[in-house]
N, CA and C atoms as an extended XYZ file, in Angstrom:
573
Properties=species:S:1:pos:R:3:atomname:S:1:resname:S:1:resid:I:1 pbc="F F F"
N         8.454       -1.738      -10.983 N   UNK     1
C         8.280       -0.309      -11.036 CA  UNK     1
C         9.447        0.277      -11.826 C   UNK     1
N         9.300        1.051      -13.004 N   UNK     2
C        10.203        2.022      -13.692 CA  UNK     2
C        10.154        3.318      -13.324 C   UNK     2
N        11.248        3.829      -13.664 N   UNK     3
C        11.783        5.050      -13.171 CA  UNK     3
C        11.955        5.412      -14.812 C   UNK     3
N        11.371        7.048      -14.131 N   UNK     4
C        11.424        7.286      -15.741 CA  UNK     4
C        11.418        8.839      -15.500 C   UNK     4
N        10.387        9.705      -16.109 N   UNK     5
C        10.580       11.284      -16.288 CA  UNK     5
C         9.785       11.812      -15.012 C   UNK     5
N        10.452       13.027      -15.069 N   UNK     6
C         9.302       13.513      -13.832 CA  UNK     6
C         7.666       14.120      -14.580 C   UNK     6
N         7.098       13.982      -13.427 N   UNK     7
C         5.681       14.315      -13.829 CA  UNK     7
C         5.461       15.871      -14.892 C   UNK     7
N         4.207       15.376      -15.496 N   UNK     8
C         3.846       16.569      -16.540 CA  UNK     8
C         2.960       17.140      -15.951 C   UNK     8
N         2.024       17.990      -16.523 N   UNK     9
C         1.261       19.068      -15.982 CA  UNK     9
C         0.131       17.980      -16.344 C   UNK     9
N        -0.318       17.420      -16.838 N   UNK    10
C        -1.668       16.669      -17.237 CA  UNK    10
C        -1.749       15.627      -15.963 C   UNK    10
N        -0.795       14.915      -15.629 N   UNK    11
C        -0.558       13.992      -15.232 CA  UNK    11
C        -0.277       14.413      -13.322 C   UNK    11
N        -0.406       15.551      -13.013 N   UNK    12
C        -0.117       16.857      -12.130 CA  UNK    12
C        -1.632       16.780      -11.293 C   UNK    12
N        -2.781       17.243      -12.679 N   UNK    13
C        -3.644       17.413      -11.978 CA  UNK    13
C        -4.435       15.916      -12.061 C   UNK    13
N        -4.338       14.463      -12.675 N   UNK    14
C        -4.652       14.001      -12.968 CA  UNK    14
C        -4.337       13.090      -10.761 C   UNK    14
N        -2.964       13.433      -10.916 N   UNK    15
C        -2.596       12.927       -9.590 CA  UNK    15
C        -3.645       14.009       -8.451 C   UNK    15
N        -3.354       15.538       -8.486 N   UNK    16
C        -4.605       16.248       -7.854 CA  UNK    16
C        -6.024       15.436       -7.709 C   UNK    16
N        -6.443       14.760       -8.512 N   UNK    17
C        -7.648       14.715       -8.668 CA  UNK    17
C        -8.011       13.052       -8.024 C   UNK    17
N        -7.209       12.583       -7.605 N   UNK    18
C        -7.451       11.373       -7.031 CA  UNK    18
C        -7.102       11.675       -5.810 C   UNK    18
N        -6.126       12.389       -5.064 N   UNK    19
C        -6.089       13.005       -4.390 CA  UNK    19
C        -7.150       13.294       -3.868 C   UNK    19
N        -7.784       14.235       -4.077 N   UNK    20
C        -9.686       15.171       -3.716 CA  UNK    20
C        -9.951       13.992       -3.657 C   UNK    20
N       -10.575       12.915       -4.460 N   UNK    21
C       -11.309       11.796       -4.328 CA  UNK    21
C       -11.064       10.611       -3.441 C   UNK    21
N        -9.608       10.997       -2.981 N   UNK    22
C        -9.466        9.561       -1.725 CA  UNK    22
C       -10.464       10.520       -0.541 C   UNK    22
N        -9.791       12.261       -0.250 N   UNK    23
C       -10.195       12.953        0.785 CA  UNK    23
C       -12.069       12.731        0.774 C   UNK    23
N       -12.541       13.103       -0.338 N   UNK    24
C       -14.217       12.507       -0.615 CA  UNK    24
C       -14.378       11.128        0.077 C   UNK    24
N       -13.813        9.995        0.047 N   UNK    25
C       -13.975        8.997        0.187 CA  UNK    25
C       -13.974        8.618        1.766 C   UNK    25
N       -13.512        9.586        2.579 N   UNK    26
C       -13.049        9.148        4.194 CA  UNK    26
C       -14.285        9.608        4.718 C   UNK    26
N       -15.006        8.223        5.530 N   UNK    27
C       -16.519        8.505        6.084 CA  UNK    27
C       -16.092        8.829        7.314 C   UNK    27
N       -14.439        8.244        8.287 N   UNK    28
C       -14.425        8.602        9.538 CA  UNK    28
C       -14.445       10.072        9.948 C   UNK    28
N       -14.502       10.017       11.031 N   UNK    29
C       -14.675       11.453       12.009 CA  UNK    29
C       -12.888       11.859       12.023 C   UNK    29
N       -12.640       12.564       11.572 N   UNK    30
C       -10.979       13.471       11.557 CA  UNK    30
C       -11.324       14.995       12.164 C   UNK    30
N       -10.360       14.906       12.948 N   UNK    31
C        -9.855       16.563       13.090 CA  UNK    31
C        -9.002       16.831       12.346 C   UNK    31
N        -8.747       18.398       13.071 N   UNK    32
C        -7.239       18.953       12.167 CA  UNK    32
C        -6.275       18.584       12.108 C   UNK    32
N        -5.670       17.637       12.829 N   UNK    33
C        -4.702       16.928       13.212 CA  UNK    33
C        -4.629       16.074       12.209 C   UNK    33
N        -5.653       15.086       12.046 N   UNK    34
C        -5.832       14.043       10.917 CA  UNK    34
C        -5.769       14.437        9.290 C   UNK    34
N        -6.548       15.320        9.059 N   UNK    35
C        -6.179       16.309        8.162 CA  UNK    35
C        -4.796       16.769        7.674 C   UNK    35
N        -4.427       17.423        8.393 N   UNK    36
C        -2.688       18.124        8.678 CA  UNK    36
C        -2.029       16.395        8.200 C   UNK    36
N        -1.764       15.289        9.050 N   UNK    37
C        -0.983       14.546        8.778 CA  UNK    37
C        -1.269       13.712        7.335 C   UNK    37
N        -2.978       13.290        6.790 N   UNK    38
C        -2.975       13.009        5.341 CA  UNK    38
C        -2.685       13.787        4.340 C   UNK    38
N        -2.102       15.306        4.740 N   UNK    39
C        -1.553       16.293        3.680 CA  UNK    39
C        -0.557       16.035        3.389 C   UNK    39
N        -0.024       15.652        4.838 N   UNK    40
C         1.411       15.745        4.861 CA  UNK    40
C         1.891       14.381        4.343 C   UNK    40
N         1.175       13.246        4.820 N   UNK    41
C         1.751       12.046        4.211 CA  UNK    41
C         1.498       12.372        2.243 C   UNK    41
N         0.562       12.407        1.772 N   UNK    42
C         0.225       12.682        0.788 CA  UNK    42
C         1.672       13.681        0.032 C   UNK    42
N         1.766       14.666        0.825 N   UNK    43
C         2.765       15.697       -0.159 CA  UNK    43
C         4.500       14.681       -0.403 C   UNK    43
N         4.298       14.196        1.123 N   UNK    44
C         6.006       13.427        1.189 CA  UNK    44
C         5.940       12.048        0.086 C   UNK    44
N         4.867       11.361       -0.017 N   UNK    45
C         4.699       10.218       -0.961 CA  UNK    45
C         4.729       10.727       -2.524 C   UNK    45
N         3.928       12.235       -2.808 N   UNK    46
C         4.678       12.246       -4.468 CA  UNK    46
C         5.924       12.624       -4.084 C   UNK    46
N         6.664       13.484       -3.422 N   UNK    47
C         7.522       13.612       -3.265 CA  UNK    47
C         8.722       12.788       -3.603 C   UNK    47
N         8.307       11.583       -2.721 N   UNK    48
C         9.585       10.127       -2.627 CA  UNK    48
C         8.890        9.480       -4.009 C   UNK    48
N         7.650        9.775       -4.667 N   UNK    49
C         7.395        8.503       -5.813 CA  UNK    49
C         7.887        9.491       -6.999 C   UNK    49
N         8.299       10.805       -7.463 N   UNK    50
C         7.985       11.911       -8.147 CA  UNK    50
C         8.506       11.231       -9.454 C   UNK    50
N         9.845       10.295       -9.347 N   UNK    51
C        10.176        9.885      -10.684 CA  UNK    51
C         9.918        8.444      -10.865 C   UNK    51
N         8.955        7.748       -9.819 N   UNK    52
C         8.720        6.565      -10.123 CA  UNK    52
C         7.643        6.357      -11.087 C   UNK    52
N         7.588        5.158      -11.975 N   UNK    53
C         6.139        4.854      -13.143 CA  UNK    53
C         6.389        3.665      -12.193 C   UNK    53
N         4.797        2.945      -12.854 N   UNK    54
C         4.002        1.723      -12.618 CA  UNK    54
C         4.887        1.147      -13.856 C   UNK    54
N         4.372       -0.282      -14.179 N   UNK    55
C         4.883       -0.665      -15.688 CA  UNK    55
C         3.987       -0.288      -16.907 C   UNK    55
N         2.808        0.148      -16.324 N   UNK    56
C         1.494        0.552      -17.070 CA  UNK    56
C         2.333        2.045      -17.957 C   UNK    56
N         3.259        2.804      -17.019 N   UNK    57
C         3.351        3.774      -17.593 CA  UNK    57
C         2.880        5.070      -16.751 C   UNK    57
N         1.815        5.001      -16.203 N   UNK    58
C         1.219        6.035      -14.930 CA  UNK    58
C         2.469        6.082      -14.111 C   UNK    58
N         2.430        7.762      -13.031 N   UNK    59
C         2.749        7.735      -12.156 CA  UNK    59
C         2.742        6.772      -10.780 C   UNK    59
N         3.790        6.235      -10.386 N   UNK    60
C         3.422        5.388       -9.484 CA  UNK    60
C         3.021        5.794       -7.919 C   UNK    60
N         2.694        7.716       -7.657 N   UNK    61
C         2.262        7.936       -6.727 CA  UNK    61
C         0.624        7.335       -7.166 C   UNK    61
N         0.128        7.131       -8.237 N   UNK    62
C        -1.541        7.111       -7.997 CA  UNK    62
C        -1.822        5.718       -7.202 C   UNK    62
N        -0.753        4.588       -7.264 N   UNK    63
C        -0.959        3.434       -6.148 CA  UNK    63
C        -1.079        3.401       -5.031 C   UNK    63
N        -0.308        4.752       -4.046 N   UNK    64
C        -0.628        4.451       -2.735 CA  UNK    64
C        -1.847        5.403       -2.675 C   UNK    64
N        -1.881        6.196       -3.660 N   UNK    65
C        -3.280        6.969       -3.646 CA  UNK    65
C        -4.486        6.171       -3.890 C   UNK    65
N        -4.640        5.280       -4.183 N   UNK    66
C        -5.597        4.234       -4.640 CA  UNK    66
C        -6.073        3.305       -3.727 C   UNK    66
N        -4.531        3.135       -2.823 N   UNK    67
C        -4.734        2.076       -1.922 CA  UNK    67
C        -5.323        2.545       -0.556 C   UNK    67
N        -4.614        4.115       -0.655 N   UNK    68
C        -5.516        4.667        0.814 CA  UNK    68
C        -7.018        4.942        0.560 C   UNK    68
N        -7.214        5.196       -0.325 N   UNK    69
C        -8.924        5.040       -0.651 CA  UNK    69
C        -9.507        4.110       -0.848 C   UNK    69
N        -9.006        2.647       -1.521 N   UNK    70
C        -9.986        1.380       -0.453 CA  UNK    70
C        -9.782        1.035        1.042 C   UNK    70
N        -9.042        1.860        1.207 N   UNK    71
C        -8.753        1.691        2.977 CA  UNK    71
C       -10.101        2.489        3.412 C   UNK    71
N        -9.835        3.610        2.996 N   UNK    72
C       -11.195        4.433        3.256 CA  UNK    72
C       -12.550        3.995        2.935 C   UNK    72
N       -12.542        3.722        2.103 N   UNK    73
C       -14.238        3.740        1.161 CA  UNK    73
C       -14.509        1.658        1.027 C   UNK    73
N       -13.604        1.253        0.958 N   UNK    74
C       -14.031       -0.083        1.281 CA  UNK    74
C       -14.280       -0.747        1.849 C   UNK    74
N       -12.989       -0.611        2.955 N   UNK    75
C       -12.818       -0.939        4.351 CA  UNK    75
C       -13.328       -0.345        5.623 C   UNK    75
N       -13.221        0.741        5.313 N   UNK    76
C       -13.726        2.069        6.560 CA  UNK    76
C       -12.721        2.174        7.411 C   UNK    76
N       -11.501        1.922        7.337 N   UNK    77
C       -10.557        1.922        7.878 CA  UNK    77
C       -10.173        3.996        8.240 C   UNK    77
N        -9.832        4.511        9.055 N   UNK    78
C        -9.466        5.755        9.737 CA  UNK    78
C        -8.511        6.336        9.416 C   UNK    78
N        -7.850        7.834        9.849 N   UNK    79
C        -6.673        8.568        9.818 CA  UNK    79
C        -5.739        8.343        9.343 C   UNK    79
N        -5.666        7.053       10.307 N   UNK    80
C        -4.121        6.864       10.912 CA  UNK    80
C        -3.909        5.959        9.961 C   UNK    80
N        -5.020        4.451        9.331 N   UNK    81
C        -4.298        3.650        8.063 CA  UNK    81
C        -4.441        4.614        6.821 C   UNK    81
N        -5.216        5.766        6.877 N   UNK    82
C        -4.872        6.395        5.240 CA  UNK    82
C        -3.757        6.951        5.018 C   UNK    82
N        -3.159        7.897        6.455 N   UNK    83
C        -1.966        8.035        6.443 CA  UNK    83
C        -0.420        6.797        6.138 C   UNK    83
N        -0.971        5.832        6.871 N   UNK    84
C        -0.268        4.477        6.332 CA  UNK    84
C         0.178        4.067        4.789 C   UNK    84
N        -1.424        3.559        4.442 N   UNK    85
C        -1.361        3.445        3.137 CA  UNK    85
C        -0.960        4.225        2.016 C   UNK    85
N        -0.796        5.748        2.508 N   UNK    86
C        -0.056        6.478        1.892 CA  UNK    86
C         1.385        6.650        1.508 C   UNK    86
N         1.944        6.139        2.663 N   UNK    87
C         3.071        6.051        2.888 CA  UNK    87
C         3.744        4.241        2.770 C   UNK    87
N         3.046        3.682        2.186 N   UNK    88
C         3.236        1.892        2.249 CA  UNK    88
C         4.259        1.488        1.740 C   UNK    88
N         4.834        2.166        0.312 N   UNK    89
C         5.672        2.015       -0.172 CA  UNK    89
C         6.760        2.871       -0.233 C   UNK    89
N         6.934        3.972        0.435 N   UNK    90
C         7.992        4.605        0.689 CA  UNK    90
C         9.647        4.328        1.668 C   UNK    90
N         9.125        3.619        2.541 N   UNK    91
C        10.119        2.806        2.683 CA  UNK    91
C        11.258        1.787        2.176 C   UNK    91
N        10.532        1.268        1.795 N   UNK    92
C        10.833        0.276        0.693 CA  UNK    92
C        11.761        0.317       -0.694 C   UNK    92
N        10.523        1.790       -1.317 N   UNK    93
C        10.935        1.649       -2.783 CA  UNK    93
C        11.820        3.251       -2.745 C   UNK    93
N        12.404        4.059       -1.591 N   UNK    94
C        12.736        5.222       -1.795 CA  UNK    94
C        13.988        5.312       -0.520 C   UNK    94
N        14.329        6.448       -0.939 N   UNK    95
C        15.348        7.013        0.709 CA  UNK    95
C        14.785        7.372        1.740 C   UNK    95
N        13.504        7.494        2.209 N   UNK    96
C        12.739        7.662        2.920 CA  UNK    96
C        13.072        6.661        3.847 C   UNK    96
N        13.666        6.723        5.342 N   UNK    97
C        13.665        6.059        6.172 CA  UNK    97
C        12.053        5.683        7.062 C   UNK    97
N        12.454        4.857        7.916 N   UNK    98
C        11.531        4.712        8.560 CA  UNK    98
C        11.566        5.708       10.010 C   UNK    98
N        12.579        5.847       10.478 N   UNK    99
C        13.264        6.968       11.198 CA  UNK    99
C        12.571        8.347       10.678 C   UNK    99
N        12.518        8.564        9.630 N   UNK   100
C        11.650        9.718        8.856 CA  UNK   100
C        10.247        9.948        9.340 C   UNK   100
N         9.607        8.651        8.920 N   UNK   101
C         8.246        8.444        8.630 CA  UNK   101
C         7.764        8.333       10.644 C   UNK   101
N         8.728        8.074       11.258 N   UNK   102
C         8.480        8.129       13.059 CA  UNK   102
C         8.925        9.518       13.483 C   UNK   102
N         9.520       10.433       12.731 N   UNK   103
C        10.044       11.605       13.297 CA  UNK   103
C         8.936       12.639       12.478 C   UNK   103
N         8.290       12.122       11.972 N   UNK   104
C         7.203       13.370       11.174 CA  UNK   104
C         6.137       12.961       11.462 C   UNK   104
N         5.336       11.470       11.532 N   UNK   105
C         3.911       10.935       11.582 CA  UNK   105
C         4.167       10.058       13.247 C   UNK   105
N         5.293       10.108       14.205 N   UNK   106
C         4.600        9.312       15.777 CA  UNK   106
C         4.956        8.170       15.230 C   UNK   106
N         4.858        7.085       16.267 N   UNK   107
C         5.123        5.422       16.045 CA  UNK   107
C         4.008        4.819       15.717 C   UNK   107
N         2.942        4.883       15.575 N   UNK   108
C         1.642        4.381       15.688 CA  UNK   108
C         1.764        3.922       13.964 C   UNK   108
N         2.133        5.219       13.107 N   UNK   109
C         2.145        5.203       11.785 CA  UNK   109
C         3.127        4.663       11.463 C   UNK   109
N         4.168        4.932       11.830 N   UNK   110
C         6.042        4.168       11.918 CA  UNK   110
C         5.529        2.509       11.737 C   UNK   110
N         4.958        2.323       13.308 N   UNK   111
C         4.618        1.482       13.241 CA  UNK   111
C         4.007        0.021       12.310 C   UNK   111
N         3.035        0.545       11.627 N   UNK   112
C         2.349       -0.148       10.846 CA  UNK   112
C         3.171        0.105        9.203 C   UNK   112
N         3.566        1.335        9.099 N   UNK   113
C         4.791        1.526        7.593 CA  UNK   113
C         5.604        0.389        7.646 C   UNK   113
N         6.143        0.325        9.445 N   UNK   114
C         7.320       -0.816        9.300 CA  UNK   114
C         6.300       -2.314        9.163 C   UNK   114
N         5.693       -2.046        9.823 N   UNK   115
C         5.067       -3.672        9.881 CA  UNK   115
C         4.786       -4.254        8.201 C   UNK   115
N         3.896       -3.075        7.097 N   UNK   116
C         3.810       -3.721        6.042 CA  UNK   116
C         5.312       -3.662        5.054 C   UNK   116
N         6.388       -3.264        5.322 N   UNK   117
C         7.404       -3.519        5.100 CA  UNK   117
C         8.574       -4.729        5.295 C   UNK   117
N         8.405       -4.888        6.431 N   UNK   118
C         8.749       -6.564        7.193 CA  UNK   118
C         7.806       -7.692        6.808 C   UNK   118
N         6.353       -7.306        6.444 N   UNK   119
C         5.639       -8.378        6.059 CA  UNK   119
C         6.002       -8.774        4.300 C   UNK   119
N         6.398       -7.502        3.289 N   UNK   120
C         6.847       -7.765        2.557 CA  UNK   120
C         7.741       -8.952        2.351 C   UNK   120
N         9.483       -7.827        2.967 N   UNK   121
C        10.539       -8.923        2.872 CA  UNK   121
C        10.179      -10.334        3.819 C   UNK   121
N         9.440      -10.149        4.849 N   UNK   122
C         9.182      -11.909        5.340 CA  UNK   122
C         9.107      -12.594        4.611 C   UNK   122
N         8.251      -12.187        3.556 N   UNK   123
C         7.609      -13.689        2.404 CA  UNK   123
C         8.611      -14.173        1.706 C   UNK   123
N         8.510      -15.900        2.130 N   UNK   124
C         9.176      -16.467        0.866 CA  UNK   124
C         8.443      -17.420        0.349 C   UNK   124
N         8.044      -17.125       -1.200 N   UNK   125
C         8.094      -18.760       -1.815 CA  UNK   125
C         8.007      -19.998       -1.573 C   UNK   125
N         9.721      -19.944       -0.975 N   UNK   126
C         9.678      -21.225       -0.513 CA  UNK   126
C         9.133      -21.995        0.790 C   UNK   126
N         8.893      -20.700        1.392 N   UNK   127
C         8.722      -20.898        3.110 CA  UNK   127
C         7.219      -21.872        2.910 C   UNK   127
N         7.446      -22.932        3.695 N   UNK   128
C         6.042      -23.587        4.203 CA  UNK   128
C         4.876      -22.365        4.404 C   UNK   128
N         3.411      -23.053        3.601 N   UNK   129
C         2.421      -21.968        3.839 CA  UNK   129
C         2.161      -21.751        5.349 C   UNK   129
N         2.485      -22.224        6.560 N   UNK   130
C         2.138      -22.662        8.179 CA  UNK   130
C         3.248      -20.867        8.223 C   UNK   130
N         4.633      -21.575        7.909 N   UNK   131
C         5.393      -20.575        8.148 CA  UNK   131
C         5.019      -18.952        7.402 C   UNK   131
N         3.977      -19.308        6.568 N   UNK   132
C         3.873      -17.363        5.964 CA  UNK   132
C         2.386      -17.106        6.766 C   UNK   132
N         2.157      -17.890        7.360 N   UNK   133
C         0.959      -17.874        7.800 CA  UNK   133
C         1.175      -17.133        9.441 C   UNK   133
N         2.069      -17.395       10.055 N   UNK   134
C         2.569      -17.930       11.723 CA  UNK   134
C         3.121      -15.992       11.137 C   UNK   134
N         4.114      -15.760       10.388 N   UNK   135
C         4.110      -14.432       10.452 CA  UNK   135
C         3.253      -13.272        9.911 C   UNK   135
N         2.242      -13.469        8.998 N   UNK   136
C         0.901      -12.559        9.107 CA  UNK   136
C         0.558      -12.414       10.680 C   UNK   136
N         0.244      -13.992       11.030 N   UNK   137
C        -0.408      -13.689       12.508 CA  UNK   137
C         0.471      -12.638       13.391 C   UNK   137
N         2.113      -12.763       13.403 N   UNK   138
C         2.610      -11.885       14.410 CA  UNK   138
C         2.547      -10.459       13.742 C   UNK   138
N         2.158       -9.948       12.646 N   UNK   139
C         1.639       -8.751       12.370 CA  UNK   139
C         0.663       -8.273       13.153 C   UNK   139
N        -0.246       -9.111       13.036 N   UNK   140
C        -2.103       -9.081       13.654 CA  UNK   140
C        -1.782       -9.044       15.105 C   UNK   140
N        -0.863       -9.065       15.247 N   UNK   141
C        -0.879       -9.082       17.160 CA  UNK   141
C        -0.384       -7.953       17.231 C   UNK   141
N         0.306       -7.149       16.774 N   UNK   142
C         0.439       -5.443       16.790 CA  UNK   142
C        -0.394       -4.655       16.430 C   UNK   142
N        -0.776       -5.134       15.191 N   UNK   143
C        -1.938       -4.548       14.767 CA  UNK   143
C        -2.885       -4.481       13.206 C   UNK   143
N        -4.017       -4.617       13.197 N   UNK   144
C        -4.476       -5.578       12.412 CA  UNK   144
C        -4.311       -4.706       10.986 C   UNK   144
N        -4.148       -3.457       11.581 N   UNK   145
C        -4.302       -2.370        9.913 CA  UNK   145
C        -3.013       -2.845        8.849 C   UNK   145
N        -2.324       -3.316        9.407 N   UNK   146
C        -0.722       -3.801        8.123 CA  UNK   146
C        -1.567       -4.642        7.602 C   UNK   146
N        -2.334       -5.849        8.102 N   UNK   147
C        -2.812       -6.705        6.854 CA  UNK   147
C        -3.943       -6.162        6.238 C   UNK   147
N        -4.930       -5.140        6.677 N   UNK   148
C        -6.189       -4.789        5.963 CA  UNK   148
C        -5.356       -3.470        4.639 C   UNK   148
N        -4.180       -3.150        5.168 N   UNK   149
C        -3.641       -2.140        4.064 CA  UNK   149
C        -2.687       -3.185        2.736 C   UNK   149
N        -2.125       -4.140        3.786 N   UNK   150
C        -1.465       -5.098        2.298 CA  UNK   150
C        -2.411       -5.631        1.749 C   UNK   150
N        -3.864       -5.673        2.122 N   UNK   151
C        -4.906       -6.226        1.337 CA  UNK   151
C        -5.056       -5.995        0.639 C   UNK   151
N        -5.170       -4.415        0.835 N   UNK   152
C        -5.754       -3.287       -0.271 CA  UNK   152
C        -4.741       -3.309       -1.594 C   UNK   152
N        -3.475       -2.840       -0.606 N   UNK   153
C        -2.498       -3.090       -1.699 CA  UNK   153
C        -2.383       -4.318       -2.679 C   UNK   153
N        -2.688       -5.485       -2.565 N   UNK   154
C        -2.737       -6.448       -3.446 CA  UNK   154
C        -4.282       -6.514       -4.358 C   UNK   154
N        -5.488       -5.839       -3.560 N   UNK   155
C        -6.492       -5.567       -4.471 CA  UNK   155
C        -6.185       -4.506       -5.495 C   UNK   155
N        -5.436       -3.469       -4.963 N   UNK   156
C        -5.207       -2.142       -5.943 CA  UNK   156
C        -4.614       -2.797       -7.038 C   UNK   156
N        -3.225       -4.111       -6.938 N   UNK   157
C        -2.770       -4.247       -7.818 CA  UNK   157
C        -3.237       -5.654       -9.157 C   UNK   157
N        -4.017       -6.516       -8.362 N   UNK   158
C        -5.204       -7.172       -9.189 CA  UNK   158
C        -6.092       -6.190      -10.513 C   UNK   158
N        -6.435       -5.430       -9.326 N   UNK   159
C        -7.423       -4.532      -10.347 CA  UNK   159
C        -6.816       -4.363      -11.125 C   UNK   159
N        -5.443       -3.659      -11.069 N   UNK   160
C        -4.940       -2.532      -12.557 CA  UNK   160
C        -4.003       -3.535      -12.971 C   UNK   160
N        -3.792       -4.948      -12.914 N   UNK   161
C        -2.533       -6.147      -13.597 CA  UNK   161
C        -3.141       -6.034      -14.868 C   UNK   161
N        -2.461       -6.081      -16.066 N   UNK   162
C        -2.740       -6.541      -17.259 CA  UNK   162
C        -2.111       -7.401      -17.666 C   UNK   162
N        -2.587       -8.357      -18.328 N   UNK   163
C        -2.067      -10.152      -18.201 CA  UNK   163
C        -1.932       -9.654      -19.219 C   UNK   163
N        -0.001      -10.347      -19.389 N   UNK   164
C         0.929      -10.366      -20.299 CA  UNK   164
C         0.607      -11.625      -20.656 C   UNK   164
N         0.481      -12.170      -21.833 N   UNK   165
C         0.438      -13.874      -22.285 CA  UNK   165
C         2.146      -14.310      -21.766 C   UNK   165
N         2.152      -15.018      -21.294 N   UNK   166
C         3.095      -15.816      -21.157 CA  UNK   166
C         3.756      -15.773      -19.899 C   UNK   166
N         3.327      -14.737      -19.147 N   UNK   167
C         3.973      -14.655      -17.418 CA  UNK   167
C         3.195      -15.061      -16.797 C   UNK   167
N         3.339      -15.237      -15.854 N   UNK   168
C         3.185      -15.741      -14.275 CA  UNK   168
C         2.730      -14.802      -13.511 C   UNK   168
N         2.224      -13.176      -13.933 N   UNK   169
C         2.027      -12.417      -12.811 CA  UNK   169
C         0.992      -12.636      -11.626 C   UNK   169
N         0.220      -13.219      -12.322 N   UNK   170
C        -1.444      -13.545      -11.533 CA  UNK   170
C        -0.500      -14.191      -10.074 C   UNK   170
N         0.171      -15.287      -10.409 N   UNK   171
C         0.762      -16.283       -9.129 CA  UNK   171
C         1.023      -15.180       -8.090 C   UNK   171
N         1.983      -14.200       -8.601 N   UNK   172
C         2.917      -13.113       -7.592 CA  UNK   172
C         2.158      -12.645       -7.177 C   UNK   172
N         1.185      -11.991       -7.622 N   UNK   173
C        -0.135      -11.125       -6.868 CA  UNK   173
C        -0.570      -12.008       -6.230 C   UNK   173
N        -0.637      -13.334       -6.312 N   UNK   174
C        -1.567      -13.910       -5.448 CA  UNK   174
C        -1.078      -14.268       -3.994 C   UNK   174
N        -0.049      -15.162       -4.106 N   UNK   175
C         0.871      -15.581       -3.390 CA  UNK   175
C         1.042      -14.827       -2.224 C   UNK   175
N         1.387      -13.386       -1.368 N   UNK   176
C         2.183      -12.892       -1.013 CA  UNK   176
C         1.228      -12.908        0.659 C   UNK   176
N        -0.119      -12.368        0.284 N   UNK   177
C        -1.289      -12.169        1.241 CA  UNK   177
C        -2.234      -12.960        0.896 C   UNK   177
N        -2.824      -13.667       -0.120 N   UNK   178
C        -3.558      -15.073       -0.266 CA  UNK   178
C        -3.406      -16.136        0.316 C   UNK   178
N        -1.883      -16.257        0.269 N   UNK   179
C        -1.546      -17.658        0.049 CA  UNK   179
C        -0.966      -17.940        1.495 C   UNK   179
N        -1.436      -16.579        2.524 N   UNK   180
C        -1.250      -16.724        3.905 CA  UNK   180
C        -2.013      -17.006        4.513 C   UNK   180
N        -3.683      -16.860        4.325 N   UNK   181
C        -4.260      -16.696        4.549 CA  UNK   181
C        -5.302      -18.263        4.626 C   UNK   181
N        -5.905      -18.076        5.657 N   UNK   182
C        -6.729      -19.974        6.262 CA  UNK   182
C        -7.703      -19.897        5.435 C   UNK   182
N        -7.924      -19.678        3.980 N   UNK   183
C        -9.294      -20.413        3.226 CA  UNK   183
C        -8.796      -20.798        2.024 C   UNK   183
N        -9.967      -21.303        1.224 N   UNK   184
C        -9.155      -22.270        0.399 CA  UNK   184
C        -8.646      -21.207       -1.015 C   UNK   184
N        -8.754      -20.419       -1.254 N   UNK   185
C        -8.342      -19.424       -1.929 CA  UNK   185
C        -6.480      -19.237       -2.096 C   UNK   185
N        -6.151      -19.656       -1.267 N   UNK   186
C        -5.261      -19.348       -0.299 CA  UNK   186
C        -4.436      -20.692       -0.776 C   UNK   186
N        -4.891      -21.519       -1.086 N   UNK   187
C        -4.334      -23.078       -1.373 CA  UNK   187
C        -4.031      -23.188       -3.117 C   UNK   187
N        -3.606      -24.142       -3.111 N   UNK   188
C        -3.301      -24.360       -4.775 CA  UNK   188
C        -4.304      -24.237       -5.683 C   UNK   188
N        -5.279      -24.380       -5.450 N   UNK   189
C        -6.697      -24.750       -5.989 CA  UNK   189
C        -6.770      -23.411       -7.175 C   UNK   189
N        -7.218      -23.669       -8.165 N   UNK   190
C        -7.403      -22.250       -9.496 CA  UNK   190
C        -8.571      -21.801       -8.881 C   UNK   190
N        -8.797      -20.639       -9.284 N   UNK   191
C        -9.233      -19.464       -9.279 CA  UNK   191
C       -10.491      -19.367      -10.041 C   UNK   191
């Protein structure tokens, strides 16, 4: 992810407009409450992404915007993971504590922010696949939305990868939530 200029006016409503289209996309039942908090996650995520780019060059708020709408519209996943997935990478890639994200959105959301954050830094490389495997599972025992949102997140970023000749990106995308996972996809085997 590059850091680069702050957003333009094209690029303003361009973020607006995916925006409307994740909110189009949510088949669950929300109140005002649910509402109120995907505004709010939504406003604090451009907020913390405002000077981040993708390497594509786009704003890098349209990723968690992308990712909470296959949460929504793919998955059927609720409220509380769009609010998540909104917020997935703010921890991580900003000053945004997690202390923040529990003092404005409850633990429930804290919760699962921290969980796909720890599932991040967990992964290693080198770690035996048993061992990246043994900690997905202790995700799934809190709760199953961190892996259906790092899903998304690694589908969001499949979709929009553009294969550089000569890197390795395909592996990294694959590796992180594939290569945890009990099918053979998941194993050395090509693609």
């Amino acid at each position: 992810m590059a850091e680069t200029q702050v957003i333009d006016k094209e690029e303003k409503l361009l973020i607006q407009r995916a925006y409307r289209d994740l909110l189009k996309s949510i088949h669950s039942q929300m109140d005002e409450e649910d509402r109120d908090n995907i505004r709010k996650a939504y406003e604090l995520a451009v907020e913390a992404h405002a000077k981040q780019r993708r390497k594509s060059g786009e704003p890098y708020i349209l990723h968690p915007i992308a990712v909470a709408r296959i949460c929504a519209e793919e998955i059927g996943l609720g409220p509380t993971a769009i609010v998540a997935a909104l917020l997935h990478d703010v921890v991580e890639d900003t000053d945004v504590s997690i202390e923040d994200i529990y003092s404005r959105f409850g633990d429930r959301v804290a919760m699962i922010v921290d969980g796909l954050t720890k599932l991040d830094r967990s992964y290693n490389s080198d770690s035996p696949q048993a061992e990246n495997f043994r900690k997905v599972l202790s995700t799934l025992v809190k709760d199953v939305r961190v892996v259906l949102i790092k899903m998304a997140d690694r589908l969001h970023n499949m979709r929009t990868w553009d294969p550089c000749p000569g890197t390795s990106n395909w592996r990294s995308l694959q590796r992180p939530i594939i290569s945890t996972l009990p099918w053979p996809i998941g194993s050395d085997c090509t693609i």
